[in-house]
ZABA-416494 format. One record per residue: residue in one letter; residue number from 1; x, y, z of N, C-alpha, C in turn. Coordinates in steps of 0.2 Angstrom, whole numbers, plus 5000, padded with zeros to 4 digits. Layout:
<recs>
+------+-----+------+------+------+------+------+------+------+------+------+
| rest |  nr |  n_X |  n_Y |  n_Z | ca_X | ca_Y | ca_Z |  c_X |  c_Y |  c_Z |
+------+-----+------+------+------+------+------+------+------+------+------+
|    A | NUM |    X |    Y |    Z |    X |    Y |    Z |    X |    Y |    Z |
...
+------+-----+------+------+------+------+------+------+------+------+------+
</recs>
This chain:
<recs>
+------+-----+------+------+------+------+------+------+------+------+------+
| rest |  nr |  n_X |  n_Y |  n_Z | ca_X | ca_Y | ca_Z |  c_X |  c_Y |  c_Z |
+------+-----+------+------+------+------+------+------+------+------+------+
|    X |   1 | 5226 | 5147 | 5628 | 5231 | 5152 | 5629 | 5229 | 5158 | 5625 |
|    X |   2 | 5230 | 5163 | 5627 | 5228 | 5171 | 5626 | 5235 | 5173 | 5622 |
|    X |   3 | 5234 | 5177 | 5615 | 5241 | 5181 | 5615 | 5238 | 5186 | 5614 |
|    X |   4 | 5240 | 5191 | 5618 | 5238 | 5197 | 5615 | 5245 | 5204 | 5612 |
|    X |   5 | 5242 | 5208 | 5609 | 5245 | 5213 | 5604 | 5245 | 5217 | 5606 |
|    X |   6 | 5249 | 5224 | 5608 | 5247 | 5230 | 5605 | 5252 | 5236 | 5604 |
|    X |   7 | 5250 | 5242 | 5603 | 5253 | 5247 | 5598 | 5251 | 5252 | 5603 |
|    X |   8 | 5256 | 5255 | 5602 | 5257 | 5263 | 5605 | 5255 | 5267 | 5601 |
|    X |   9 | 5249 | 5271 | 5602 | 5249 | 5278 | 5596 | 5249 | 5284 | 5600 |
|    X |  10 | 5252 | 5287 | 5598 | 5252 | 5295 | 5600 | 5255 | 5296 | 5608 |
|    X |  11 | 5258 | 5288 | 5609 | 5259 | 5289 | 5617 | 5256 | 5286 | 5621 |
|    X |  12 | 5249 | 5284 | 5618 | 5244 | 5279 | 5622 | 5243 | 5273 | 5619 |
|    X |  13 | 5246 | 5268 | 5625 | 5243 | 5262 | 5623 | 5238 | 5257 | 5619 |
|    X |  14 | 5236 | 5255 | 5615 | 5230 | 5251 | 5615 | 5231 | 5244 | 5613 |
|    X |  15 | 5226 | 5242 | 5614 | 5223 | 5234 | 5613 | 5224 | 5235 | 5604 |
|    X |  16 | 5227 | 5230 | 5599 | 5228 | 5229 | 5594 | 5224 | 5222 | 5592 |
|    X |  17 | 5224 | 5216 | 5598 | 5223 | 5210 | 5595 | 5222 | 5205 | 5599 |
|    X |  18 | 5221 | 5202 | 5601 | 5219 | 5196 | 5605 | 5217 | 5188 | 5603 |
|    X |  19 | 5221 | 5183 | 5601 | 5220 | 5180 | 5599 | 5220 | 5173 | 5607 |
|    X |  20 | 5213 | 5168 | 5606 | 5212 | 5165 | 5611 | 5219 | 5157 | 5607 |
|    X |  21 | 5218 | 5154 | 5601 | 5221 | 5150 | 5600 | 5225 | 5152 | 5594 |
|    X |  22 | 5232 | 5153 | 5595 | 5236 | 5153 | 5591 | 5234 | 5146 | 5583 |
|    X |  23 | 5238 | 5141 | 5585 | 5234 | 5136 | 5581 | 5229 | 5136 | 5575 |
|    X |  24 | 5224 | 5137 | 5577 | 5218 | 5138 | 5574 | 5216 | 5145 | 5570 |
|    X |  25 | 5218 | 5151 | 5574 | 5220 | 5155 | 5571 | 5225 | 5155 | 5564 |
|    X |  26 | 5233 | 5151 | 5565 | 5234 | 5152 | 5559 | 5231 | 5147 | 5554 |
|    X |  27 | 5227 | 5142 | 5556 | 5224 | 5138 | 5552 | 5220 | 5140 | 5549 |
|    X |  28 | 5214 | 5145 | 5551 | 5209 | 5150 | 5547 | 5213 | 5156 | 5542 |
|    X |  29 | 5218 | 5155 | 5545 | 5222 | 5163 | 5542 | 5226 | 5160 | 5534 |
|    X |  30 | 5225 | 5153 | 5536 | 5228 | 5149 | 5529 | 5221 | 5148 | 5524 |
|    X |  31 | 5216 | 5145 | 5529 | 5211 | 5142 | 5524 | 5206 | 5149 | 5522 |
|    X |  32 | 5210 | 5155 | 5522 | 5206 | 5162 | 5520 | 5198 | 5164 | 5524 |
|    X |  33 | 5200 | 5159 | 5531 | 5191 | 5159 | 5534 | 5190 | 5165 | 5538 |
|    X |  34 | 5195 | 5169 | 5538 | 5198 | 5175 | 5544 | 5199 | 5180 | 5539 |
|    X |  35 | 5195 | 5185 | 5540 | 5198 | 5191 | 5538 | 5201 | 5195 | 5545 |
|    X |  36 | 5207 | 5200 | 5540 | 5209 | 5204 | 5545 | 5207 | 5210 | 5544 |
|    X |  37 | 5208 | 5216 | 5552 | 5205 | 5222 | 5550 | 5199 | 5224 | 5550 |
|    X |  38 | 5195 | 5232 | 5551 | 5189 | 5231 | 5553 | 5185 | 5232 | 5546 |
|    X |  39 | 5187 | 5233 | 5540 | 5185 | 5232 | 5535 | 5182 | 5225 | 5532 |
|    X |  40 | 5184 | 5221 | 5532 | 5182 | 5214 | 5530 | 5187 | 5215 | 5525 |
|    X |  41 | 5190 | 5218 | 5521 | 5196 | 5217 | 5516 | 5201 | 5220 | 5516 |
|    X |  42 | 5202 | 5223 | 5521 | 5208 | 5227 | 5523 | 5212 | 5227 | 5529 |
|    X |  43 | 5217 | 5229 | 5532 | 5221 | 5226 | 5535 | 5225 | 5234 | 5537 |
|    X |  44 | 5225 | 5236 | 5544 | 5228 | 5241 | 5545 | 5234 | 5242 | 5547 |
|    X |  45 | 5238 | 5248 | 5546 | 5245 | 5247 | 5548 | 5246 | 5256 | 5549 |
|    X |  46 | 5250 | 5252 | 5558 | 5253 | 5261 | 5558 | 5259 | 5263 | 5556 |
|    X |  47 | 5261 | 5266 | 5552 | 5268 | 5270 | 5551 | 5270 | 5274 | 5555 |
|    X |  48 | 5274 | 5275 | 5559 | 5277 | 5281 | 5563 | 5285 | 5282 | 5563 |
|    X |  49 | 5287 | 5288 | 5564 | 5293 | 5289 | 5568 | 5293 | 5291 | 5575 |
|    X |  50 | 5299 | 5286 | 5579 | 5298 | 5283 | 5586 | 5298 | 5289 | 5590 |
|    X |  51 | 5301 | 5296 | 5591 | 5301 | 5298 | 5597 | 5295 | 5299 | 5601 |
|    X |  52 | 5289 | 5301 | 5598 | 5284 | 5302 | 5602 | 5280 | 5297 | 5604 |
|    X |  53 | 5281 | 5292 | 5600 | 5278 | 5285 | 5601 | 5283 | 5279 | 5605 |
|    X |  54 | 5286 | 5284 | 5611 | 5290 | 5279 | 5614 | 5297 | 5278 | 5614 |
|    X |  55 | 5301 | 5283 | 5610 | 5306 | 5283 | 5606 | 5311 | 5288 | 5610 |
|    X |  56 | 5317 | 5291 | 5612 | 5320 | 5298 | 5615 | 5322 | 5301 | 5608 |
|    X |  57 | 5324 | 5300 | 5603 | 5325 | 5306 | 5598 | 5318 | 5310 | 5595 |
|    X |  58 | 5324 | 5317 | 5595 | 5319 | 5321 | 5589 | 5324 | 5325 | 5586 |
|    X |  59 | 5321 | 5328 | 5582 | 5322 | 5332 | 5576 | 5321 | 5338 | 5575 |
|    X |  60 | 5329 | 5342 | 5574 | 5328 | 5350 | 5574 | 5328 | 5352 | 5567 |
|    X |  61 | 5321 | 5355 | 5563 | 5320 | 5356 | 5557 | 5323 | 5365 | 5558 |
|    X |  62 | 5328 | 5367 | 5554 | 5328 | 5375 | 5554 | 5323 | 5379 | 5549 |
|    X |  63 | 5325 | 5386 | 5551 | 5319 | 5390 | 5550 | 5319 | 5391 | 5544 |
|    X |  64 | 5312 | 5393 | 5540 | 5311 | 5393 | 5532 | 5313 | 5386 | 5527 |
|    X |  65 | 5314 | 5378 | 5531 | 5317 | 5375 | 5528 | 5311 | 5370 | 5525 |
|    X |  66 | 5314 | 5368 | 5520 | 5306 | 5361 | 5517 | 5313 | 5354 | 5518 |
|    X |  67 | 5307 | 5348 | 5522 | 5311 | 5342 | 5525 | 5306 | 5339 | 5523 |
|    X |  68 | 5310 | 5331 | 5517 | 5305 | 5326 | 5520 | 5306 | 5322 | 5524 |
|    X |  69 | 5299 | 5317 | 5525 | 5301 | 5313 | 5532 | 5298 | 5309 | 5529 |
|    X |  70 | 5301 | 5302 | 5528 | 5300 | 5294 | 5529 | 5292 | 5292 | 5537 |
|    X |  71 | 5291 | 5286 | 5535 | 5285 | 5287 | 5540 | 5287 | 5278 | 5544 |
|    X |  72 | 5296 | 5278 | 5542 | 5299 | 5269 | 5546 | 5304 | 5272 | 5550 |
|    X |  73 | 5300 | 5277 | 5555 | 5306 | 5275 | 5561 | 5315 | 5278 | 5559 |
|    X |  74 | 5315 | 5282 | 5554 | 5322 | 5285 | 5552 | 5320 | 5294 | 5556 |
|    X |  75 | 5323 | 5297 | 5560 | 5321 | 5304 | 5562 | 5325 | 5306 | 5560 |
|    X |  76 | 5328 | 5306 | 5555 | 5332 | 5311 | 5548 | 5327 | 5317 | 5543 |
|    X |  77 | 5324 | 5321 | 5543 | 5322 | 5323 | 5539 | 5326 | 5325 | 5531 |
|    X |  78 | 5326 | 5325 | 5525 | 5330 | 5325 | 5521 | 5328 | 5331 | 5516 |
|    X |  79 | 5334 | 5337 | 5515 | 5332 | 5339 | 5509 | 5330 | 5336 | 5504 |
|    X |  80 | 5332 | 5331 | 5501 | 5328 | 5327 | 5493 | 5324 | 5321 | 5495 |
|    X |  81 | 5320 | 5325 | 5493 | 5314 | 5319 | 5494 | 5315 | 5311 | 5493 |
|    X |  82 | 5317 | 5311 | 5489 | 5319 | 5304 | 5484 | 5321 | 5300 | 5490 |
|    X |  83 | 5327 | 5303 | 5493 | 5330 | 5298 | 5497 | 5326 | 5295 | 5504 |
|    X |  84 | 5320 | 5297 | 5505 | 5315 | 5295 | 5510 | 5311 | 5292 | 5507 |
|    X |  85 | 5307 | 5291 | 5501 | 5301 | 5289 | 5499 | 5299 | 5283 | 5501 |
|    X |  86 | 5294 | 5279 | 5503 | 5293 | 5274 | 5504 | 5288 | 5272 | 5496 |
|    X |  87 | 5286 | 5265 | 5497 | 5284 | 5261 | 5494 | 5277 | 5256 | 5494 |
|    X |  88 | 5273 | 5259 | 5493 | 5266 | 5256 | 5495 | 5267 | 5246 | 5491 |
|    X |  89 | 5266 | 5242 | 5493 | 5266 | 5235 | 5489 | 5259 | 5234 | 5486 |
|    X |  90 | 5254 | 5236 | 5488 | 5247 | 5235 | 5489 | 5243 | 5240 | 5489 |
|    X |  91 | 5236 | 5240 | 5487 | 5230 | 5246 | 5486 | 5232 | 5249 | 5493 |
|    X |  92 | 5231 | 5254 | 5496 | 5227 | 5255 | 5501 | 5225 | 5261 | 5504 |
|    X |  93 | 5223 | 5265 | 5510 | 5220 | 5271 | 5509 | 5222 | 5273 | 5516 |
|    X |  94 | 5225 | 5280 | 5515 | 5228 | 5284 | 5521 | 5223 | 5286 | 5525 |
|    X |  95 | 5220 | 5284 | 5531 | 5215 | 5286 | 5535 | 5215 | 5292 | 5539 |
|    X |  96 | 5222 | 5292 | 5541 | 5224 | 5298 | 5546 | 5234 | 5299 | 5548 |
|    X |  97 | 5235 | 5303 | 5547 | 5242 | 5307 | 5548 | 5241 | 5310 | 5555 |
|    X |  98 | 5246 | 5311 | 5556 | 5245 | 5316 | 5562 | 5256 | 5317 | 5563 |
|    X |  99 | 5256 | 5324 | 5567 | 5264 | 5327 | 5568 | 5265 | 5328 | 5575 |
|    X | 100 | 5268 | 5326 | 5579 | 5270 | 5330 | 5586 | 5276 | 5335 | 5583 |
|    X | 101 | 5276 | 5340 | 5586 | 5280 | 5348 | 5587 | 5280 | 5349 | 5593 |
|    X | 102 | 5287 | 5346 | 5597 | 5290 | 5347 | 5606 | 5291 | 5354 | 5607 |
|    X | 103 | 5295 | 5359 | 5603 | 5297 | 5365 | 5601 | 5296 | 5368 | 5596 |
|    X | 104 | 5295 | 5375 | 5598 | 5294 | 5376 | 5590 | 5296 | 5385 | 5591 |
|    X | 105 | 5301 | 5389 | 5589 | 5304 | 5394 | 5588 | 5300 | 5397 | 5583 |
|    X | 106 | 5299 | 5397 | 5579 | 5296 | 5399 | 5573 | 5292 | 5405 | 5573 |
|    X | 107 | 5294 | 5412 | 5571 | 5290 | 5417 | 5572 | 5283 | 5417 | 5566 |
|    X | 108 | 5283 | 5414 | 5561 | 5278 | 5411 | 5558 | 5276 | 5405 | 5556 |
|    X | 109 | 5269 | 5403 | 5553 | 5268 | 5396 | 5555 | 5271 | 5392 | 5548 |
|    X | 110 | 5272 | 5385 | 5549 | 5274 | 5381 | 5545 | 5268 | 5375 | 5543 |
|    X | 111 | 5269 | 5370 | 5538 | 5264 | 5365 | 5537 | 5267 | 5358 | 5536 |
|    X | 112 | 5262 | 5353 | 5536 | 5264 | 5348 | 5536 | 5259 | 5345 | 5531 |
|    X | 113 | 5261 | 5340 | 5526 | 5256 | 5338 | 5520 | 5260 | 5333 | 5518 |
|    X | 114 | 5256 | 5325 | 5518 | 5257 | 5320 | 5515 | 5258 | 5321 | 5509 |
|    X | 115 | 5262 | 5317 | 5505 | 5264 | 5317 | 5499 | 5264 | 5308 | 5495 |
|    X | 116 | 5259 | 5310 | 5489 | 5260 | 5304 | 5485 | 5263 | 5305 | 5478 |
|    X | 117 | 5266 | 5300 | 5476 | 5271 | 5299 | 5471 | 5274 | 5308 | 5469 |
|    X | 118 | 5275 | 5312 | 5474 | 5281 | 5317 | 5472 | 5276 | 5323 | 5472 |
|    X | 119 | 5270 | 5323 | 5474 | 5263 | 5328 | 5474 | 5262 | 5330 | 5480 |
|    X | 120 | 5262 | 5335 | 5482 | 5256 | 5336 | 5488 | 5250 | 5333 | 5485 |
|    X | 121 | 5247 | 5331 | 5493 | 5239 | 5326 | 5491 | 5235 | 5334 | 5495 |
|    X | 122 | 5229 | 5333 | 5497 | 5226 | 5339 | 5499 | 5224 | 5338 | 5509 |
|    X | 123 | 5229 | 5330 | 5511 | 5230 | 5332 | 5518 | 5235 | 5335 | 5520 |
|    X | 124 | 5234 | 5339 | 5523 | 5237 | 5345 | 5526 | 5236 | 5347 | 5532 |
|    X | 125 | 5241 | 5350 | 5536 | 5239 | 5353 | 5543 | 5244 | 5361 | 5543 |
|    X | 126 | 5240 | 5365 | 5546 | 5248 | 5374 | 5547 | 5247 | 5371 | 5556 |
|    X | 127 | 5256 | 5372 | 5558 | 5256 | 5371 | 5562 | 5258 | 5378 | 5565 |
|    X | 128 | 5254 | 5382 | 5568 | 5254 | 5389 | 5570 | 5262 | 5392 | 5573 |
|    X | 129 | 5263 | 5398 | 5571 | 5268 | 5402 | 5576 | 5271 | 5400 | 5583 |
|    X | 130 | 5275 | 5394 | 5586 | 5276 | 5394 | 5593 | 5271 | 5389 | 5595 |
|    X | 131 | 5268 | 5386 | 5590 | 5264 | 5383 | 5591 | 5267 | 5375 | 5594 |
|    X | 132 | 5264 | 5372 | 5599 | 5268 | 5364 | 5599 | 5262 | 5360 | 5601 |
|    X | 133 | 5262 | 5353 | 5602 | 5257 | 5347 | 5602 | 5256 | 5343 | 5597 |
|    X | 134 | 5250 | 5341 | 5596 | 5250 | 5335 | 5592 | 5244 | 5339 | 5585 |
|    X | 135 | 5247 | 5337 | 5579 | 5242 | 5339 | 5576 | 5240 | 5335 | 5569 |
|    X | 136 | 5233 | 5333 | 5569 | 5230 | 5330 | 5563 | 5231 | 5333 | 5558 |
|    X | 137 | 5233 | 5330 | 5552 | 5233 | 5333 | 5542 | 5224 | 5330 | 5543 |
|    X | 138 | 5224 | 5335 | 5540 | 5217 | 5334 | 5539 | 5215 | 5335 | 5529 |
|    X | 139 | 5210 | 5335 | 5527 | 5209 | 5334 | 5521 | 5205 | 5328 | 5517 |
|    X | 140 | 5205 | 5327 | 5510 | 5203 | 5324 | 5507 | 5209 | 5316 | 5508 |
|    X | 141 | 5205 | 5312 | 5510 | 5210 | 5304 | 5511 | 5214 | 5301 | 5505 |
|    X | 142 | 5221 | 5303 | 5504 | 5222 | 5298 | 5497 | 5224 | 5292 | 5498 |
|    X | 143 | 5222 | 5289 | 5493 | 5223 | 5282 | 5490 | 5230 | 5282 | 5488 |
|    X | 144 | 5232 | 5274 | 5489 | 5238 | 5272 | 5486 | 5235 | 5267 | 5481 |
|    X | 145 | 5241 | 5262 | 5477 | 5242 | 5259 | 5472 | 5247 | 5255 | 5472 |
|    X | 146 | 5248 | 5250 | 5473 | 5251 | 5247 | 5472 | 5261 | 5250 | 5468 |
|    X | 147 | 5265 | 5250 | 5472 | 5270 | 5258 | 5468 | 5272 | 5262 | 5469 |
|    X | 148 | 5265 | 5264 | 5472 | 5266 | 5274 | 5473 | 5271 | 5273 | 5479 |
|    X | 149 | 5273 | 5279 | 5479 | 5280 | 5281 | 5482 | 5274 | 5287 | 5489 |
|    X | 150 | 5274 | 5287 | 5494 | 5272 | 5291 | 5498 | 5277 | 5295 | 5504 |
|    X | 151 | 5277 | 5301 | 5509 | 5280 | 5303 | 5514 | 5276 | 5309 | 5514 |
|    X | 152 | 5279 | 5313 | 5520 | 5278 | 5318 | 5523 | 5283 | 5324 | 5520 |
|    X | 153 | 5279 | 5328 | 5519 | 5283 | 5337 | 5518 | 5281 | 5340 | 5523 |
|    X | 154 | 5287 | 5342 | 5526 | 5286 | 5347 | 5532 | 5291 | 5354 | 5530 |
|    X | 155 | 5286 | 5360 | 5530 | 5289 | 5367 | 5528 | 5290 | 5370 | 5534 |
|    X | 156 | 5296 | 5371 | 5538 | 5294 | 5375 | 5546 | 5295 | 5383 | 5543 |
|    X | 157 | 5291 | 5388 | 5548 | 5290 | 5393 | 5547 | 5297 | 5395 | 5550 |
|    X | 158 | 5297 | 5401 | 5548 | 5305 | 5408 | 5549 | 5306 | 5410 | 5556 |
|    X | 159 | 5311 | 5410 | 5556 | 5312 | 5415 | 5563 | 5315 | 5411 | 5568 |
|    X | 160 | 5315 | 5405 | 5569 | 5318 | 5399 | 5573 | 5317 | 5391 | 5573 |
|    X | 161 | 5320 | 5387 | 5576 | 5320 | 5380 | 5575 | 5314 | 5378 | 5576 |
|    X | 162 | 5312 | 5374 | 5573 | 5305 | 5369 | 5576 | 5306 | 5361 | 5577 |
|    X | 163 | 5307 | 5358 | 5582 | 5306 | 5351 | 5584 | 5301 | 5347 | 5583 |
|    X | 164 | 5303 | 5341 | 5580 | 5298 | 5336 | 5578 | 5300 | 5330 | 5581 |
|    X | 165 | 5294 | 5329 | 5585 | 5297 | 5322 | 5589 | 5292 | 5318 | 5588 |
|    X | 166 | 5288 | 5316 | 5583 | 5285 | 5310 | 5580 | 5283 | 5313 | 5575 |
|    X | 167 | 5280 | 5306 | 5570 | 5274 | 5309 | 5565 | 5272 | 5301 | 5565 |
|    X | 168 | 5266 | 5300 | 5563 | 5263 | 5293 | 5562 | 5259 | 5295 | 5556 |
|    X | 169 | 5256 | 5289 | 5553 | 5251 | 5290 | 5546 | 5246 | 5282 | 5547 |
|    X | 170 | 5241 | 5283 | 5546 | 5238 | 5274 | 5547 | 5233 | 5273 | 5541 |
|    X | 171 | 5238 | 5267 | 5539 | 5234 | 5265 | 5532 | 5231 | 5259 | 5531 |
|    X | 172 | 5226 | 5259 | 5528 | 5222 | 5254 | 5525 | 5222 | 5249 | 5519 |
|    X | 173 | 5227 | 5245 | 5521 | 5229 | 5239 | 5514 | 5224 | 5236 | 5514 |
|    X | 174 | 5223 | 5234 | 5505 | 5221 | 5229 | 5504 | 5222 | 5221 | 5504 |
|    X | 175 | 5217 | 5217 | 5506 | 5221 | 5211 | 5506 | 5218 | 5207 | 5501 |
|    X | 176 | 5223 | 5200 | 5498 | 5222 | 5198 | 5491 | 5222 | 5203 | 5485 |
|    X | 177 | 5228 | 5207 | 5485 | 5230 | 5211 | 5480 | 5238 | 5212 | 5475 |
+------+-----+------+------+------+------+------+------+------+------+------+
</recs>
């Protein structure tokens, strides 16, 4: 018997996982003969907030304002950070962020940059003037730690509201850590 997996990103579809015998599968997955992930020691996982990824809410950030955002599914951005942070358990290494913007009023542009333990890291995206779609943080990849507290800082630019209807981040755990 077949079971197969999978995940929605950005809207599309895909294959995550295919497993031909459950059974045996968790029997390797016990005797450590199975690694997961396409690293050989690492194990990925997507983090998002639901609207764009299949979800109907979004979220009206107003103008000139800085919001954090959680990356579990809560579409609250929040003035203090603290109250959003998440918790890394485990090493691992943020591959890729990305933001959908449905709307966006803004007569200037605003940004988007992952945060670890209370820092900007140096990925980052300006999401333009009126600008809306999907857009990759781009930058140097940071590492977590077992601890570190991570989220999202969104600065929306002046002059009107901008709509956030998703954000995702996809990270790289370590495993056996």
């Amino acid at each position: 018997m077949k079971i197969g997996r999978s995940a929605s990103v950005l809207g599309t579809s895909i294959q995550t996982e295919e497993i031909d015998d459950l059974a045996v599968t968790t029997a390797k997955l016990a005797a450590s003969a199975v690694t997961l992930g396409k690293m050989g020691s690492t194990w990925s996982d997507y983090l998002y907030r639901a609207a764009a990824f299949g979800g109907t809410d979004e979220t009206a950030v107003g103008s000139g304002t800085t919001s954090y955002m959680p990356l579990d599914g809560d579409l609250a951005p929040n003035a203090t950070e603290a109250n959003v942070r998440m918790r890394a358990l485990r090493p691992g290494t943020v591959s890729s962020c990305a933001i959908r913007i449905s709307a966006n009023a803004a007569l200037t542009g605003g940004t988007a940059t992952f945060r670890v333990n209370g820092a900007d890291t140096a990925m980052v995206v300006a999401v333009g003037a009126g600008a809306t779609g999907i857009f990759w943080l781009d930058g140097a990849v940071p590492a977590l730690v077992a601890g570190d507290s991570f989220d999202v800082k969104f600065v929306s630019g002046v002059g009107g509201v901008t709509t956030i209807s998703g954000i995702q981040a996809r990270i790289e755990w370590a495993i056996g850590t």
